[in-house]
Biopython code that builds the backbone (N, CA, C, O; Angstrom):
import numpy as np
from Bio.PDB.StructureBuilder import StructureBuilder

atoms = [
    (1, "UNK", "N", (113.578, 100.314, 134.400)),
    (1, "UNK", "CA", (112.685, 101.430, 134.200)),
    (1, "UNK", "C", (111.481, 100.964, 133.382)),
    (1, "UNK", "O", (111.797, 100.478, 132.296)),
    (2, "UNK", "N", (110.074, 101.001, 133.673)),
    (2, "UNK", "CA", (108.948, 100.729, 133.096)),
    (2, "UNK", "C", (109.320, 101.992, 131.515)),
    (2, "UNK", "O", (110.004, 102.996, 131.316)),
    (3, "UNK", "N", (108.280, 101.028, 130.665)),
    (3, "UNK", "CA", (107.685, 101.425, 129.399)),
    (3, "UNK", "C", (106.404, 102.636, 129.581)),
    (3, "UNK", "O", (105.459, 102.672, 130.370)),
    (4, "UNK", "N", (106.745, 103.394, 128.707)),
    (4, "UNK", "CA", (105.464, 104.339, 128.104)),
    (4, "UNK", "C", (104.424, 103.316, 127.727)),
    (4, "UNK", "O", (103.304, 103.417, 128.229)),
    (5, "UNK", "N", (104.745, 102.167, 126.735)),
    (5, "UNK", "CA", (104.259, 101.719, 125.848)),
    (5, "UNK", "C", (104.802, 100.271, 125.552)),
    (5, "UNK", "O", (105.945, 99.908, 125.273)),
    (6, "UNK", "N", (103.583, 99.523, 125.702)),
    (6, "UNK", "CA", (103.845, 97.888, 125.392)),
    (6, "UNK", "C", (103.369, 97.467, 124.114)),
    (6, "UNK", "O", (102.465, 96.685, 124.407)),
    (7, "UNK", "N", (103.461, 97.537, 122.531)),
    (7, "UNK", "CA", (102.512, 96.785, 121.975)),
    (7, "UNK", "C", (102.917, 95.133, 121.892)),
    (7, "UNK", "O", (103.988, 94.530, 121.967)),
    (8, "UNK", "N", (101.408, 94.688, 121.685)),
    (8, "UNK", "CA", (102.503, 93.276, 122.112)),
    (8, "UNK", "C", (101.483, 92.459, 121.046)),
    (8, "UNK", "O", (100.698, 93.087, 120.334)),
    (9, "UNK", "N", (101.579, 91.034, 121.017)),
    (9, "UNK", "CA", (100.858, 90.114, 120.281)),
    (9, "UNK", "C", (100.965, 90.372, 118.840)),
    (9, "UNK", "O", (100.042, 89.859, 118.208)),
    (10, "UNK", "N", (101.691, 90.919, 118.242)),
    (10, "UNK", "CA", (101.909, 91.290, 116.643)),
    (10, "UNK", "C", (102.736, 90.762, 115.730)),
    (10, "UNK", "O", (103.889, 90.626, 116.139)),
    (11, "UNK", "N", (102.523, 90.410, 114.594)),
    (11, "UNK", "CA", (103.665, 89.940, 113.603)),
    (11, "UNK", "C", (104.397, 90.865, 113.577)),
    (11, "UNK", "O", (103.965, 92.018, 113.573)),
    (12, "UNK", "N", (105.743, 90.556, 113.551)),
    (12, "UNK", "CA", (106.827, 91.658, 113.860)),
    (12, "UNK", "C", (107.369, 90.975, 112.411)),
    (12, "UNK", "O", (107.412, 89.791, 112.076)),
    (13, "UNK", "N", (107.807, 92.332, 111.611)),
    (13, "UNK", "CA", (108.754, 92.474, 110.367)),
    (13, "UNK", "C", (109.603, 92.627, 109.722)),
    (13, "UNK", "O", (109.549, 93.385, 108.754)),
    (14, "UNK", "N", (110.693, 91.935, 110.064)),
    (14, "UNK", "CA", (111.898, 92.413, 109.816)),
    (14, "UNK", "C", (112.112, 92.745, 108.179)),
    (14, "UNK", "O", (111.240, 92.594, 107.324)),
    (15, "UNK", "N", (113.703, 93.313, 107.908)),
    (15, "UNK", "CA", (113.893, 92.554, 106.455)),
    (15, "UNK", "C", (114.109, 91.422, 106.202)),
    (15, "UNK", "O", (114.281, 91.020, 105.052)),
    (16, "UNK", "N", (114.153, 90.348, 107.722)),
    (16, "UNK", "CA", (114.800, 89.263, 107.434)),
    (16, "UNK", "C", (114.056, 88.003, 108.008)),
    (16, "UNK", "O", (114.518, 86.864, 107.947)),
    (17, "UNK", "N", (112.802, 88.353, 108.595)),
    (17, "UNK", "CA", (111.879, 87.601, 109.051)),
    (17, "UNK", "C", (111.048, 87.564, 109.448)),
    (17, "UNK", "O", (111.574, 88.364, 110.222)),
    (18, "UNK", "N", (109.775, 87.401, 109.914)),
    (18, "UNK", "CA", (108.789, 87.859, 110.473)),
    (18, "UNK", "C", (107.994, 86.795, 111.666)),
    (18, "UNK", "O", (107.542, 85.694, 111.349)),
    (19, "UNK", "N", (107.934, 87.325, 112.974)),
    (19, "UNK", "CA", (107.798, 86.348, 113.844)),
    (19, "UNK", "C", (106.957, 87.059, 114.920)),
    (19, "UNK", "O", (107.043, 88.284, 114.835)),
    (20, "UNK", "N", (105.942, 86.478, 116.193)),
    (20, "UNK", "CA", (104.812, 87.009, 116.875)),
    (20, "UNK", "C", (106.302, 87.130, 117.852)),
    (20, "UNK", "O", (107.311, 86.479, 118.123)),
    (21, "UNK", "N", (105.491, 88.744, 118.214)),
    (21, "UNK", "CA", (106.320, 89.406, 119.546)),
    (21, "UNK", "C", (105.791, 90.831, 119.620)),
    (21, "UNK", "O", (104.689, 90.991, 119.094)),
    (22, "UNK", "N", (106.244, 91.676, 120.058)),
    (22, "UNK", "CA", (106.135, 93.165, 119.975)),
    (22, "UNK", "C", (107.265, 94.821, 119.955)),
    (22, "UNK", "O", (108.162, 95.174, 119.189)),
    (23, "UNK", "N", (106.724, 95.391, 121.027)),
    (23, "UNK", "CA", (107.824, 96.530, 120.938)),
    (23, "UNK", "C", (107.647, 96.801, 122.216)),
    (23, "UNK", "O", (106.509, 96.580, 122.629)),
    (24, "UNK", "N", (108.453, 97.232, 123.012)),
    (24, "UNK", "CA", (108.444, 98.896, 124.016)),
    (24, "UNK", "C", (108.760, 99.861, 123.536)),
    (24, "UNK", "O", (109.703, 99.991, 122.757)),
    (25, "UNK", "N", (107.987, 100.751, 123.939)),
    (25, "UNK", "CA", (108.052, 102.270, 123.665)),
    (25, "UNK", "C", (108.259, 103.400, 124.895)),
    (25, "UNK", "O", (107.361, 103.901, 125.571)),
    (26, "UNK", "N", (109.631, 103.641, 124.982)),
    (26, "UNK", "CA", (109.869, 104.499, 126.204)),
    (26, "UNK", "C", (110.307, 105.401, 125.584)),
    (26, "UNK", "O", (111.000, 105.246, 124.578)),
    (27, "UNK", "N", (109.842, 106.989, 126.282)),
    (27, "UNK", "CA", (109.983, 108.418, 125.751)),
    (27, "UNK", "C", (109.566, 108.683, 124.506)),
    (27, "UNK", "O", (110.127, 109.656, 124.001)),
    (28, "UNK", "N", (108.850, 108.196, 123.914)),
    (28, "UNK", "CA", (108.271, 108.040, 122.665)),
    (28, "UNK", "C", (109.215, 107.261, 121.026)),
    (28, "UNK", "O", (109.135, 107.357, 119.801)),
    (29, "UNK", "N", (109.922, 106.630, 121.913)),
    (29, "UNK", "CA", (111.083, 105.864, 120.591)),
    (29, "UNK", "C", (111.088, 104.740, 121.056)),
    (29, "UNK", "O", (110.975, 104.642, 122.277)),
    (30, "UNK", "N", (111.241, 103.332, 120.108)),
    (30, "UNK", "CA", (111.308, 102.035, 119.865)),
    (30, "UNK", "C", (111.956, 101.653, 120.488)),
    (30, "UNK", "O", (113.012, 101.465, 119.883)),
    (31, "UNK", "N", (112.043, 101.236, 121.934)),
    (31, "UNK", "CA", (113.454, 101.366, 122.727)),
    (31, "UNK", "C", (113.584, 99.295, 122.892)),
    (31, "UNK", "O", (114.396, 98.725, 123.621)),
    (32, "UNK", "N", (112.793, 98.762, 122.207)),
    (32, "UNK", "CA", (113.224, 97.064, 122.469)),
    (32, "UNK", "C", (112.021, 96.462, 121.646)),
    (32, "UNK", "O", (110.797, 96.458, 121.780)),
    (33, "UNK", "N", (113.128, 95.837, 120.523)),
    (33, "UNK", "CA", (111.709, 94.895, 120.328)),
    (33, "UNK", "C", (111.375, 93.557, 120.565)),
    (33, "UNK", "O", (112.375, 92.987, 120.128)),
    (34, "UNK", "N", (110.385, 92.410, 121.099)),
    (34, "UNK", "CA", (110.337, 91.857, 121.832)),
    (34, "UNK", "C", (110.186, 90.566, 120.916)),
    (34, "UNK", "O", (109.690, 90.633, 119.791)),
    (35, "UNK", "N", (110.628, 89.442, 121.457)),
    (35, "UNK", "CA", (110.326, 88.081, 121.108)),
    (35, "UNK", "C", (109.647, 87.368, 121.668)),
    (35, "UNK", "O", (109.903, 87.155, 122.853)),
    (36, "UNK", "N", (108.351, 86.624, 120.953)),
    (36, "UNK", "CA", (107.384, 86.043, 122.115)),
    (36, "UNK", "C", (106.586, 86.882, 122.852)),
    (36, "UNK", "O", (106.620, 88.112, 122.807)),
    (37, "UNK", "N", (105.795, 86.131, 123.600)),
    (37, "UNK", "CA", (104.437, 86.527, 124.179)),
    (37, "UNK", "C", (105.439, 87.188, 125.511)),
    (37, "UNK", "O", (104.910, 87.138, 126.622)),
    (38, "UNK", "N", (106.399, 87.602, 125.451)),
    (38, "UNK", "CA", (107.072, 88.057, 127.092)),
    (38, "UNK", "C", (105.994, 89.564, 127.608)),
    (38, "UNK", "O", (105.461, 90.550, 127.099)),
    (39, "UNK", "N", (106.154, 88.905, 128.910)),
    (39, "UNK", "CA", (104.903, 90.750, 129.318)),
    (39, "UNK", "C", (105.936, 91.965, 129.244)),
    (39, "UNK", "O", (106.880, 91.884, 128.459)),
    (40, "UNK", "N", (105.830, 92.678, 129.757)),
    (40, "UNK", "CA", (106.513, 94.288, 130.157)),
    (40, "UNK", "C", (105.669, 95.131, 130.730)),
    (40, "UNK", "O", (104.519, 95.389, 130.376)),
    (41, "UNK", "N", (106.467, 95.693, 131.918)),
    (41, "UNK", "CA", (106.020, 96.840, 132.421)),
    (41, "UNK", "C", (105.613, 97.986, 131.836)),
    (41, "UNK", "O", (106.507, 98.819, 131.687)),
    (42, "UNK", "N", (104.447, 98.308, 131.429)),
    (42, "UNK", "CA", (104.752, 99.488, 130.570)),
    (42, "UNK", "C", (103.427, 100.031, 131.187)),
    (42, "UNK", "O", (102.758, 99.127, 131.687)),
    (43, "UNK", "N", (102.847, 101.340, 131.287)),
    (43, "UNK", "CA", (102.342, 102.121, 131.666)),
    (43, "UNK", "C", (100.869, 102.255, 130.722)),
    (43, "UNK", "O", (99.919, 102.957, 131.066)),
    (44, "UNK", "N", (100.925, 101.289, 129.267)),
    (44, "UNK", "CA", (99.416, 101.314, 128.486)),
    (44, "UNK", "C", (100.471, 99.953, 127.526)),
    (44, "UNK", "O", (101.523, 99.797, 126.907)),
    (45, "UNK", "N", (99.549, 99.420, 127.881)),
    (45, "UNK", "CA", (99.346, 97.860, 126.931)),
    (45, "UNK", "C", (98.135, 97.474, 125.784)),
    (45, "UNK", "O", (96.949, 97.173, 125.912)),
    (46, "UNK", "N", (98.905, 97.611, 124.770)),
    (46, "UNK", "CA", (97.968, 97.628, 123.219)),
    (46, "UNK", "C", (98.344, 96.094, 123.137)),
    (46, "UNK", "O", (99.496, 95.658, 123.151)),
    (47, "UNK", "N", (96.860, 95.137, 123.026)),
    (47, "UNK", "CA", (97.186, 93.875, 121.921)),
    (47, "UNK", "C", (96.910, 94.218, 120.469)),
    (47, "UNK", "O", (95.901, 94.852, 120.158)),
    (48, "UNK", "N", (97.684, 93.856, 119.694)),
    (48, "UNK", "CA", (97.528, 93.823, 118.330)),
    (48, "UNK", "C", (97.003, 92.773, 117.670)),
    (48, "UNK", "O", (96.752, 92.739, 116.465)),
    (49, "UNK", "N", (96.828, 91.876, 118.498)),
    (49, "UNK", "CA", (95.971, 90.822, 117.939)),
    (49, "UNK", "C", (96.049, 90.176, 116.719)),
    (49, "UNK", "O", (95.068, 89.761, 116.102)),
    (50, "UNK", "N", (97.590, 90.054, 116.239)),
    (50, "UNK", "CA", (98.136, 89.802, 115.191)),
    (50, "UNK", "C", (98.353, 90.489, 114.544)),
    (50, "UNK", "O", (99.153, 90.124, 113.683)),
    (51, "UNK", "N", (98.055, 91.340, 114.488)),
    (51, "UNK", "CA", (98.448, 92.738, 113.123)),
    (51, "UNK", "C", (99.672, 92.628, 113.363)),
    (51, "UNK", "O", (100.328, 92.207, 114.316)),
    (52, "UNK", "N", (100.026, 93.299, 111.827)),
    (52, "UNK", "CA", (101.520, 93.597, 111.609)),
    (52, "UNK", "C", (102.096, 94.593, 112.154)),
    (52, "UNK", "O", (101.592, 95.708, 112.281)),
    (53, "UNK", "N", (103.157, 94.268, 112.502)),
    (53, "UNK", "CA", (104.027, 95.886, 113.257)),
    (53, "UNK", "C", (105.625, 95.493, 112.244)),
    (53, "UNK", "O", (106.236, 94.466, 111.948)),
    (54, "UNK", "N", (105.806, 97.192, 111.949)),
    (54, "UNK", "CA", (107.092, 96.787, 111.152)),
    (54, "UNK", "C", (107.947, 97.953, 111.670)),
    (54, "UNK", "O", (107.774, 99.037, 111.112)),
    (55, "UNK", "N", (108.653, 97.891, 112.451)),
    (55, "UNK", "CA", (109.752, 98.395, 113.517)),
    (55, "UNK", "C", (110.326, 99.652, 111.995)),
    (55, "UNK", "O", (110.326, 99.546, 110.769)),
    (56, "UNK", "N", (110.810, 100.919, 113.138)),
    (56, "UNK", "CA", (111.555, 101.241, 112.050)),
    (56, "UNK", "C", (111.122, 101.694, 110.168)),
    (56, "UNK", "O", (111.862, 101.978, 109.227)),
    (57, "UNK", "N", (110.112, 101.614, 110.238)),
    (57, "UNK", "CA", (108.919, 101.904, 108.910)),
    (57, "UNK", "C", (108.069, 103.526, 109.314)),
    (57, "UNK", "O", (106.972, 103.692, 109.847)),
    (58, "UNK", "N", (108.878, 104.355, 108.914)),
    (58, "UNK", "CA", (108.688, 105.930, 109.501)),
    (58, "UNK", "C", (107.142, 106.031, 108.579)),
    (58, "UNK", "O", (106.305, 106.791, 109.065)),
    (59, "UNK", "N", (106.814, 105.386, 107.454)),
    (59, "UNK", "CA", (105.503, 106.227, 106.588)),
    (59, "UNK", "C", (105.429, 105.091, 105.679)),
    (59, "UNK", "O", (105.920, 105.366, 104.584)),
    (60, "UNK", "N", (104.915, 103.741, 105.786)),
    (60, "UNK", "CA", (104.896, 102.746, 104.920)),
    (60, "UNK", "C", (104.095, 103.153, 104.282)),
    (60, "UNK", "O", (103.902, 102.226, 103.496)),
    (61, "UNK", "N", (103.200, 104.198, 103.935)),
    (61, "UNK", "CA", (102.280, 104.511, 102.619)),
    (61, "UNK", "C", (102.632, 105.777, 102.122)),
    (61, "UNK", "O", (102.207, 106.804, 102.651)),
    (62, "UNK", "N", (103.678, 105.785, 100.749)),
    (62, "UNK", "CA", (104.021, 106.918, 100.303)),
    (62, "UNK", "C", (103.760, 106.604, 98.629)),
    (62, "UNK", "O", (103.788, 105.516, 98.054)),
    (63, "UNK", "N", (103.508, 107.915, 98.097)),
    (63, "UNK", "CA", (103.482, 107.538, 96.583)),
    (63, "UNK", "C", (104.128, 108.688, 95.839)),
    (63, "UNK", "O", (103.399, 109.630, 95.525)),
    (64, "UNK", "N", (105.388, 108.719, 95.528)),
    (64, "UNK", "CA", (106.017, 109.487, 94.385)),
    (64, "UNK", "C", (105.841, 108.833, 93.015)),
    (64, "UNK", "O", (105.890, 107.665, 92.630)),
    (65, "UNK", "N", (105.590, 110.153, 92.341)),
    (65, "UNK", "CA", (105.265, 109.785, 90.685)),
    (65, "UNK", "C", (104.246, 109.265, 90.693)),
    (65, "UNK", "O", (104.311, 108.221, 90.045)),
    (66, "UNK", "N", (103.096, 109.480, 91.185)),
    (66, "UNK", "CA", (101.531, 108.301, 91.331)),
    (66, "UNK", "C", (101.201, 109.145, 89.547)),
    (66, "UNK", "O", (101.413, 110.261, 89.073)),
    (67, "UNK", "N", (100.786, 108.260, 89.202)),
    (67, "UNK", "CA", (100.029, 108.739, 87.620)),
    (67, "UNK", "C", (99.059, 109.333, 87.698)),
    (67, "UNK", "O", (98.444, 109.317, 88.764)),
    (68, "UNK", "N", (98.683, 109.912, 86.830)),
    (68, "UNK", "CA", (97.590, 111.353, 86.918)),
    (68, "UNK", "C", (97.757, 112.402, 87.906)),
    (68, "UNK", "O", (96.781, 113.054, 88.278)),
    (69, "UNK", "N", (99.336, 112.687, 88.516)),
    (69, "UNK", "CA", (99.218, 114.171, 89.262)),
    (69, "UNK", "C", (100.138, 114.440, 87.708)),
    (69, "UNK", "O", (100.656, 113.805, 86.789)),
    (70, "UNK", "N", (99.840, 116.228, 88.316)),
    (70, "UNK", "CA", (100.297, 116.894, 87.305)),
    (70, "UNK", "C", (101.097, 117.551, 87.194)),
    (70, "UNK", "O", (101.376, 118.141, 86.150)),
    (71, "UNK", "N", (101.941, 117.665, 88.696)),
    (71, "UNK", "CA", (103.909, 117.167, 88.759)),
    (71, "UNK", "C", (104.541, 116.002, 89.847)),
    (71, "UNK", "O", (104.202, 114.997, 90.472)),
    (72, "UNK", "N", (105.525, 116.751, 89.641)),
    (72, "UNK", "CA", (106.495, 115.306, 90.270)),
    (72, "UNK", "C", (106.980, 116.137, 91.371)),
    (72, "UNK", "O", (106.515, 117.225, 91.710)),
    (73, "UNK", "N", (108.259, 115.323, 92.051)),
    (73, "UNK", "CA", (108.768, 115.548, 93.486)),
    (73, "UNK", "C", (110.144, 115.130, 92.953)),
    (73, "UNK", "O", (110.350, 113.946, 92.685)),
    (74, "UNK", "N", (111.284, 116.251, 92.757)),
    (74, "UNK", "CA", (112.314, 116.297, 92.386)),
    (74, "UNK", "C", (114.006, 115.416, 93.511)),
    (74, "UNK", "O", (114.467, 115.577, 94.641)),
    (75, "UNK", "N", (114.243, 114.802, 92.662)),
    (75, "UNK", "CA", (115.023, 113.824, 94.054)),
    (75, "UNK", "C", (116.776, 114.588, 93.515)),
    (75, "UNK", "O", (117.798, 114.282, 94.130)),
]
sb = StructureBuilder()
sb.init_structure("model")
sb.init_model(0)
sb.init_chain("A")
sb.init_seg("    ")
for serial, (resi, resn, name, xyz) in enumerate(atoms, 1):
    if name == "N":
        sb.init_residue(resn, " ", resi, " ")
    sb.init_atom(name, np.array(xyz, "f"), 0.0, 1.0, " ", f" {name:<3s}", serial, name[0])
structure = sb.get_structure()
């Protein structure tokens, strides 16, 4: 079954390594992530052109407790 979504050419991030490959994206979820320059069928092909892709990273820019707000976010 073809991909929604190919990104490809990207540093991929694990916790445990980081190496050029990409993702498919079928139905809108991470459905394979790829090793190497391999192609895929996918229906829109993004190069990333090295940028980082980090699988699995729902909001890598969050800030609880940032200094100078004038409350917090209760855990």
């Amino acid at each position: 079954m073809g991909a929604d979504l190919y990104l490809k050419n990207a540093r991929v991030v694990t916790e445990n390594v980081v190496f050029l490959g990409g993702a498919v994206v079928r139905s809108g979820k991470m459905a394979e992530i790829v090793s190497g320059d391999a192609e895929a069928d996918a229906g829109e092909v993004i190069d990333l052109q090295g940028k980082l892709l980090l699988p699995r990273v729902v909001d890598g820019h969050v800030h609880f407790d940032q200094s100078g707000r004038d409350h917090s976010v209760p855990f």
